[in-house]
PANULO-999705 format. One record per atom (N, C-alpha, C): chain; residue number from 1; z, y, x; atom name. Coordinates in pm, 1 decimal, decimal comma. Example, Ala and Ser with C-alpha at 12.3 -4.5 7.8 and 13.67 -1.06 7.14 Angstrom:
{atom A 1 {780,0 -569,0 1319,0} N};
{atom A 1 {780,0 -450,0 1230,0} CA};
{atom A 1 {780,0 -330,0 1320,0} C};
{atom A 2 {708,0 -225,0 1285,0} N};
{atom A 2 {714,0 -106,0 1367,0} CA};
{atom A 2 {787,0 3,0 1290,0} C};
//
This chain:
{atom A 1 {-265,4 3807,4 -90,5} N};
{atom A 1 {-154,8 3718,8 -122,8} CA};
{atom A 1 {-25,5 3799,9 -126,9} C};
{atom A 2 {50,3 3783,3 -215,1} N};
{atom A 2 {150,5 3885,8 -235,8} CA};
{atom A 2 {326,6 3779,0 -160,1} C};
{atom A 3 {392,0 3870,6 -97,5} N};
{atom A 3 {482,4 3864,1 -52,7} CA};
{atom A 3 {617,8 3850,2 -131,2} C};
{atom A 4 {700,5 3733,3 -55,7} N};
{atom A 4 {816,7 3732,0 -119,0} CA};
{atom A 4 {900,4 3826,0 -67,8} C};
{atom A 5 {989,2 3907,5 -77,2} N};
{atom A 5 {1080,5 4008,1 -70,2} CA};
{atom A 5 {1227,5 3959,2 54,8} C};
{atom A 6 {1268,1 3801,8 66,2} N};
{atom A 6 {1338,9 3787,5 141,6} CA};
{atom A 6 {1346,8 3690,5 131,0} C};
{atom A 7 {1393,0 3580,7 235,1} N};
{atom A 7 {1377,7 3449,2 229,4} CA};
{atom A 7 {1449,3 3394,9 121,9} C};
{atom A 8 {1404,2 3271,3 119,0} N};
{atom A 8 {1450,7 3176,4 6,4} CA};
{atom A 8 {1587,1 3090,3 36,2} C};
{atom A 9 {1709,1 3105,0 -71,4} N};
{atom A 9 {1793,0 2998,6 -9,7} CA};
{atom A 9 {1768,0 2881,0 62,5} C};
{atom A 10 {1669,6 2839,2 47,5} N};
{atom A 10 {1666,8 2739,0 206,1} CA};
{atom A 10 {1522,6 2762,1 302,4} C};
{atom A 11 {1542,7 2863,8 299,6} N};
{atom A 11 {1424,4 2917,3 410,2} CA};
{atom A 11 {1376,7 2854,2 522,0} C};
{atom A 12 {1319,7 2806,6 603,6} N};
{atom A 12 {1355,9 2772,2 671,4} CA};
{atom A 12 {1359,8 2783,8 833,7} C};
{atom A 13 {1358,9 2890,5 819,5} N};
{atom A 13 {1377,7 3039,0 871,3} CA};
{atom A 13 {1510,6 3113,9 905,5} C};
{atom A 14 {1586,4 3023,7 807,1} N};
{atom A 14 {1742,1 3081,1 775,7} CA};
{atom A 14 {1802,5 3064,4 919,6} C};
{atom A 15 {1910,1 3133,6 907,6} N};
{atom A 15 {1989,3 3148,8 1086,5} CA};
{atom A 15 {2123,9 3105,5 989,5} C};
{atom A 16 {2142,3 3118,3 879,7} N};
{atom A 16 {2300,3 3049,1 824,9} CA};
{atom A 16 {2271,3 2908,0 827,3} C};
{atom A 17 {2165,1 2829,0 832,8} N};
{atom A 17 {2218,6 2668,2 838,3} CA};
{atom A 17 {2199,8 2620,3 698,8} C};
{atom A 18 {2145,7 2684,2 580,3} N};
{atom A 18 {2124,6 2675,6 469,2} CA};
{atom A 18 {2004,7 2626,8 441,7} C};
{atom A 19 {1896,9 2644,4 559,5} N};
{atom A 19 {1751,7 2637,8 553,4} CA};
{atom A 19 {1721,1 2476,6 570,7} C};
{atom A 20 {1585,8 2463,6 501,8} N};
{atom A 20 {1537,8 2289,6 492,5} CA};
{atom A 20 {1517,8 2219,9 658,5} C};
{atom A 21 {1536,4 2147,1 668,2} N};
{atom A 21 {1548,9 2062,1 820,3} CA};
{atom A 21 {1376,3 2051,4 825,4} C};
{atom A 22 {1298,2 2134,4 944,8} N};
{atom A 22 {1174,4 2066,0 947,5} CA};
{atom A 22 {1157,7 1935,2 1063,9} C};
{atom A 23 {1080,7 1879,1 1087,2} N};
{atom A 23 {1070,2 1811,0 1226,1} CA};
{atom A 23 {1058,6 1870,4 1319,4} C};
{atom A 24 {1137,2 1813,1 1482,1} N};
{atom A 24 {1134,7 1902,4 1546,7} CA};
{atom A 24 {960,4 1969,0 1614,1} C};
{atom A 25 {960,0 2102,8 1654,6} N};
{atom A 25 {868,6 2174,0 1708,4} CA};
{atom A 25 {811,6 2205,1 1620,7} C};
{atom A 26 {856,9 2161,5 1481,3} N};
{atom A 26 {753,7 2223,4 1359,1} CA};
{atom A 26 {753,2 2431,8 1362,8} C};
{atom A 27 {875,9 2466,8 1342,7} N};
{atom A 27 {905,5 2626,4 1353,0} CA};
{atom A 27 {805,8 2706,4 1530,4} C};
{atom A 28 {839,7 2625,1 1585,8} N};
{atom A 28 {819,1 2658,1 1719,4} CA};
{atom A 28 {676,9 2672,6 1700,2} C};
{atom A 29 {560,7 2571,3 1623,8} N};
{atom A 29 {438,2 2557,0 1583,5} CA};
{atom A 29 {397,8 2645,6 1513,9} C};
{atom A 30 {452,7 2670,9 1402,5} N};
{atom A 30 {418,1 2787,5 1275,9} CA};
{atom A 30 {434,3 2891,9 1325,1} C};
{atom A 31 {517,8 2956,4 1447,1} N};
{atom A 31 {558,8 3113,7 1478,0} CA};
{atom A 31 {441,7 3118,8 1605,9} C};
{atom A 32 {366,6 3034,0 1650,9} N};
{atom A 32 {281,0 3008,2 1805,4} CA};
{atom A 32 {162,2 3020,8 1709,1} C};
{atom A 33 {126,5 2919,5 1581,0} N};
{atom A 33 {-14,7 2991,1 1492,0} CA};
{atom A 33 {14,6 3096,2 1471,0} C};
{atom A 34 {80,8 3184,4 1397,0} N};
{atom A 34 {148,5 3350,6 1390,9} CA};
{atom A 34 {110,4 3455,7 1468,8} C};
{atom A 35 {102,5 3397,4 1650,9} N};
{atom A 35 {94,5 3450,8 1739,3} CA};
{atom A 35 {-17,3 3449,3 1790,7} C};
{atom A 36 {-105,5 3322,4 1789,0} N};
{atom A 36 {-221,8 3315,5 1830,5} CA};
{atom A 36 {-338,4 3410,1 1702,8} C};
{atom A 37 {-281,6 3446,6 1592,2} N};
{atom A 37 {-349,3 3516,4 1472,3} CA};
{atom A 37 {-303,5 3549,2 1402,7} C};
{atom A 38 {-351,0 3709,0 1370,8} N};
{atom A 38 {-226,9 3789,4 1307,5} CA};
{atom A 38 {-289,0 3803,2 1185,7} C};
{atom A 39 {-397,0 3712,9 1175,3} N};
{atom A 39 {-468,6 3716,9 1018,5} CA};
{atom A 39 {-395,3 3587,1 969,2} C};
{atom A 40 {-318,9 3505,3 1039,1} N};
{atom A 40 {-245,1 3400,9 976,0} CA};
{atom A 40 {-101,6 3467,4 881,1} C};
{atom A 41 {-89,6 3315,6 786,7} N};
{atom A 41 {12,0 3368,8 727,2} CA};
{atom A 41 {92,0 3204,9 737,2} C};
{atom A 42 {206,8 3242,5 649,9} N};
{atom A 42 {275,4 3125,6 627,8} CA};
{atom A 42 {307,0 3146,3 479,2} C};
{atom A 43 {299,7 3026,8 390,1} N};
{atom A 43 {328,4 3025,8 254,4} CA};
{atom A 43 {448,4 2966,3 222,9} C};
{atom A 44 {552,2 3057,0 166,9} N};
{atom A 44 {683,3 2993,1 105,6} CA};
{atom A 44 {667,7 2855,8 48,5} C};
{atom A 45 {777,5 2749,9 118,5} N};
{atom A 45 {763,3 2639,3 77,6} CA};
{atom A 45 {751,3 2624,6 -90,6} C};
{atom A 46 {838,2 2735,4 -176,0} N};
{atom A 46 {885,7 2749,6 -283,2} CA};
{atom A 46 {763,6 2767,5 -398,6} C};
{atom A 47 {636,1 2861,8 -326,0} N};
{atom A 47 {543,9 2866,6 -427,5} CA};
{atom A 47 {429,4 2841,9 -373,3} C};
{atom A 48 {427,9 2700,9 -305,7} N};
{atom A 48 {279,6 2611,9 -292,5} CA};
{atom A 48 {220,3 2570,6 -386,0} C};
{atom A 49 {288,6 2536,5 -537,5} N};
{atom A 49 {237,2 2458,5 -671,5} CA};
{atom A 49 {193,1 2582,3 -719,7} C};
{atom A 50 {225,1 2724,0 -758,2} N};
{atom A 50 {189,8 2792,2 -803,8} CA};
{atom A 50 {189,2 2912,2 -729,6} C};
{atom A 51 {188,4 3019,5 -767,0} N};
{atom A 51 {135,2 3169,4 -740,0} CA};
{atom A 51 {194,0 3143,8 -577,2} C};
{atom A 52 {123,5 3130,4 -477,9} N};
{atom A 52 {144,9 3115,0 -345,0} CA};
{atom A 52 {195,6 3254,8 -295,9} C};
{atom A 53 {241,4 3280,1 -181,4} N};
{atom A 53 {336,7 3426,0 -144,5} CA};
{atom A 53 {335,4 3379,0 -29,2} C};
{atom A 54 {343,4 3458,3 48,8} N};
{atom A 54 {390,5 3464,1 181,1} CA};
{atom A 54 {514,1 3460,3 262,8} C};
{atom A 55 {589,0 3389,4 291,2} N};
{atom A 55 {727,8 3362,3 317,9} CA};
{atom A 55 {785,1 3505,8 399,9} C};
{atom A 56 {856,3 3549,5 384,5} N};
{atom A 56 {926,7 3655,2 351,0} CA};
{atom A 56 {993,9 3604,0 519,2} C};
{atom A 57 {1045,8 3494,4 530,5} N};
{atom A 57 {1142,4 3455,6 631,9} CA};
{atom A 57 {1057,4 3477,4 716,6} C};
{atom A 58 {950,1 3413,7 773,3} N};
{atom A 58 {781,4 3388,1 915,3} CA};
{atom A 58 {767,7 3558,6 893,3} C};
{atom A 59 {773,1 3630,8 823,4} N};
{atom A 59 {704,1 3774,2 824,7} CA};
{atom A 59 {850,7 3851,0 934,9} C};
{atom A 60 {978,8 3850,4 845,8} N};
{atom A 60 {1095,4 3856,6 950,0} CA};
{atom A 60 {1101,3 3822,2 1074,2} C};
{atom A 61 {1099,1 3683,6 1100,3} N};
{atom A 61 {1076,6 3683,6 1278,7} CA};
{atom A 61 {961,1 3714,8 1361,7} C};
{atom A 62 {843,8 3730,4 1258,9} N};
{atom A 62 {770,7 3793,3 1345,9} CA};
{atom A 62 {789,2 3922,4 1400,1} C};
{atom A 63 {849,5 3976,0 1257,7} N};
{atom A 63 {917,4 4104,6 1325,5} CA};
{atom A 63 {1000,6 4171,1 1408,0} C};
{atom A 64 {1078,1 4034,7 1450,0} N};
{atom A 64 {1164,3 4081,8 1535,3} CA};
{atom A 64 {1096,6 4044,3 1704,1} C};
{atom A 65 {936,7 3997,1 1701,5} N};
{atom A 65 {883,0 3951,9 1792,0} CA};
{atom A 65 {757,2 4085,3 1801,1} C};
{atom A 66 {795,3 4181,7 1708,2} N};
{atom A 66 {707,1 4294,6 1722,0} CA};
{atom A 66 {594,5 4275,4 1686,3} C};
{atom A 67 {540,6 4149,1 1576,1} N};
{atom A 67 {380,7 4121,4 1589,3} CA};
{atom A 67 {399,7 4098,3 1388,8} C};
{atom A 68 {410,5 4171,8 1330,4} N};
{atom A 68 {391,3 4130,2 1176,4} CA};
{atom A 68 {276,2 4101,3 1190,9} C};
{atom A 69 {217,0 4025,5 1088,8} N};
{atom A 69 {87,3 4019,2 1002,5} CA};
{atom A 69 {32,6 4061,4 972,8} C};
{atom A 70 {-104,1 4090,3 958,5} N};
{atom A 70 {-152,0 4172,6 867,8} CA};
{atom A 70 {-155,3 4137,8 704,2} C};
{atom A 71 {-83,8 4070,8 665,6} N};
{atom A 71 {-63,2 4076,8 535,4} CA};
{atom A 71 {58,7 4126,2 495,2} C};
{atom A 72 {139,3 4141,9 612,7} N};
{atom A 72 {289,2 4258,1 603,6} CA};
{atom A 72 {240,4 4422,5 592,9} C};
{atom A 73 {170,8 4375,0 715,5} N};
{atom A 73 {127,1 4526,5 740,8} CA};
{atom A 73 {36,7 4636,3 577,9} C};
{atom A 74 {-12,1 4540,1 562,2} N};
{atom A 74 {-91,3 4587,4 427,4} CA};
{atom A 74 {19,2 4586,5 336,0} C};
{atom A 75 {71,8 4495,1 312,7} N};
{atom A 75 {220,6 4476,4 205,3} CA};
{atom A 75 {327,7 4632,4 221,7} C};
{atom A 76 {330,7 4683,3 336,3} N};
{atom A 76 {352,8 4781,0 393,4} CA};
{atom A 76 {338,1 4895,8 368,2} C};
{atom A 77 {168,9 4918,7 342,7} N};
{atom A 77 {135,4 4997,6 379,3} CA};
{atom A 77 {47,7 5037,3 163,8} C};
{atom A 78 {114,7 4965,9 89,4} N};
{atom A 78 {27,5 4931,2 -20,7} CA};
{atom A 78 {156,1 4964,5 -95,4} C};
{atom A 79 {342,7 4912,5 -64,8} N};
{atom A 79 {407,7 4963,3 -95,4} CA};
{atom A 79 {453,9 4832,1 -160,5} C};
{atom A 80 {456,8 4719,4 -111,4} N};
{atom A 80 {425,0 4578,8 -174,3} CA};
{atom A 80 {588,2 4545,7 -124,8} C};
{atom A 81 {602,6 4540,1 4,7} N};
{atom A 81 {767,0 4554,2 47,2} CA};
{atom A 81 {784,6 4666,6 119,9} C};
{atom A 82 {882,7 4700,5 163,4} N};
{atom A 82 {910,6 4820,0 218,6} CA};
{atom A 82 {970,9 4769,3 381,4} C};
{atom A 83 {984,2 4918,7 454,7} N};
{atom A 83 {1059,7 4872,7 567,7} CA};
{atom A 83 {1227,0 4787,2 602,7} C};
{atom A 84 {1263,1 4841,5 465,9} N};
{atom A 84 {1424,5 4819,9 429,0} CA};
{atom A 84 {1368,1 4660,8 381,1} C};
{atom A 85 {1309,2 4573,0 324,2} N};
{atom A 85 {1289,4 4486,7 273,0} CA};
{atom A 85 {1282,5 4367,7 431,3} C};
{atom A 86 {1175,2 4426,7 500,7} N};
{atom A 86 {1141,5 4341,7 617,7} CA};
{atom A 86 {1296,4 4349,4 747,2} C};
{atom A 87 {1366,0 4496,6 725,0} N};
{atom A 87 {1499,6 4488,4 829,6} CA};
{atom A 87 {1574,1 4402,7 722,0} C};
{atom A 88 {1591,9 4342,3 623,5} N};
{atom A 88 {1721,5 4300,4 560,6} CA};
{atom A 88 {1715,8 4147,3 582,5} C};
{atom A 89 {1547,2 4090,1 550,6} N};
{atom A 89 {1516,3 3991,2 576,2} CA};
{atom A 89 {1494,1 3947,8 715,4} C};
{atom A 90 {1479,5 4009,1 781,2} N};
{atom A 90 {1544,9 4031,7 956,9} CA};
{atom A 90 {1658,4 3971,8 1018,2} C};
{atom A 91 {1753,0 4041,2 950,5} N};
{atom A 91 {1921,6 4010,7 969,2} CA};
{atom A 91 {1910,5 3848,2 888,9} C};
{atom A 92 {1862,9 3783,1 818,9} N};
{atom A 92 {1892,2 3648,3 773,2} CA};
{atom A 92 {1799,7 3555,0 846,3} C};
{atom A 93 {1715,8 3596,1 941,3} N};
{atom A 93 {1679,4 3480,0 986,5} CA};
{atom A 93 {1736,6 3432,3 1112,8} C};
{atom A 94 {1665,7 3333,8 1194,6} N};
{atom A 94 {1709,4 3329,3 1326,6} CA};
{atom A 94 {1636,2 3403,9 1409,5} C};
{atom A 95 {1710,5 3413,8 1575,1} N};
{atom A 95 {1645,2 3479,4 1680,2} CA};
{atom A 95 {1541,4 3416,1 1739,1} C};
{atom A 96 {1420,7 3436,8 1732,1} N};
{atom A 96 {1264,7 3388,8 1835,4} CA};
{atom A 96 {1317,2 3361,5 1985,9} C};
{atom A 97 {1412,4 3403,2 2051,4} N};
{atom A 97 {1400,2 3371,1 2143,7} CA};
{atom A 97 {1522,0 3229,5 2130,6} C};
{atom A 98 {1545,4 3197,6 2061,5} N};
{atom A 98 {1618,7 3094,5 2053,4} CA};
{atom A 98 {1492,8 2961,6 2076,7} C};
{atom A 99 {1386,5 3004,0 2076,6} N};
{atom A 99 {1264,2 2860,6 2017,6} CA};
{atom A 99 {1175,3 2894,3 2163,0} C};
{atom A 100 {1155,0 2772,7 2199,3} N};
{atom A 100 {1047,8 2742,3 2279,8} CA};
{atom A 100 {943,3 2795,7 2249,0} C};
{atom A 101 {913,2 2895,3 2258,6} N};
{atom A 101 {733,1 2962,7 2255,4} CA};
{atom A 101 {657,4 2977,8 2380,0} C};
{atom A 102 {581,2 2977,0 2331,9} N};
{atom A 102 {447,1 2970,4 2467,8} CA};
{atom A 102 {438,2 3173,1 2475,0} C};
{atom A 103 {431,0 3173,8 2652,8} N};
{atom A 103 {479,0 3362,4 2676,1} CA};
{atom A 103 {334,8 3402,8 2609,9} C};
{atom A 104 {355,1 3509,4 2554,2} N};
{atom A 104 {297,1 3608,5 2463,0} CA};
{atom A 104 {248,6 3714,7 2550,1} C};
{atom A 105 {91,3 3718,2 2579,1} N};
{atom A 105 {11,3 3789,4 2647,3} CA};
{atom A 105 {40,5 3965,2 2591,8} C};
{atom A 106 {109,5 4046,1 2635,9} N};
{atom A 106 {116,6 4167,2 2609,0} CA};
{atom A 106 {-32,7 4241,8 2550,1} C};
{atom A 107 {-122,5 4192,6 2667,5} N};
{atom A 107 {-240,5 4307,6 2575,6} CA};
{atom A 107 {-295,1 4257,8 2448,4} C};
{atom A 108 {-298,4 4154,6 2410,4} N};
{atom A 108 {-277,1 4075,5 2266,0} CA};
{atom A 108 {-233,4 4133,0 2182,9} C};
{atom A 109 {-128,8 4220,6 2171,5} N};
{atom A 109 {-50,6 4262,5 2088,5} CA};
{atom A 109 {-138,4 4367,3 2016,9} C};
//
């Protein structure tokens, strides 16, 4: 599944306030599947009807939670986004520790 490059004006993911309103504990839910499986992904709200991608924003905070995906990691490592792609989309999302998550077993990682 190929990757979007940086979140979407309303990401929702976004840390500017631009991003779509989910219900609450929905984000808190999607970044805890993320965590419980790093073969999970999340699909940009933007291309569910067609060519599906991987939200660019969920790949960012995972990153700043030290646990990409393995569909980053391959995206990565294939030349699909780059490191500069995942720090830029970094800086636009919000902070993980802002969200109620369930603590993250270190040897997991």
């Amino acid at each position: 599944m190929p990757i979007t490059k940086r979140p979407c004006s309303n990401c929702p993911f976004r840390c500017d306030g631009a991003g779509i309103e989910l219900n609450p504990g929905r984000i808190e839910g999607i970044v805890s599947d993320l965590l419980k499986d790093d073969q999970q992904t999340f699909v940009c709200h933007k291309t569910l009807d067609k060519d599906r991608r991987t939200c660019a924003g969920a790949v960012a905070l995972m990153s700043k939670l030290g646990r990409l995906p393995v569909i980053a990691r391959l995206g990565l490592a294939y030349g699909v986004i780059t490191a500069a792609d995942v720090e830029a989309s970094a800086a636009m999302v919000i902070e993980p520790m802002s969200l109620a998550l369930p603590a993250v077993d270190a040897a997991s990682r």
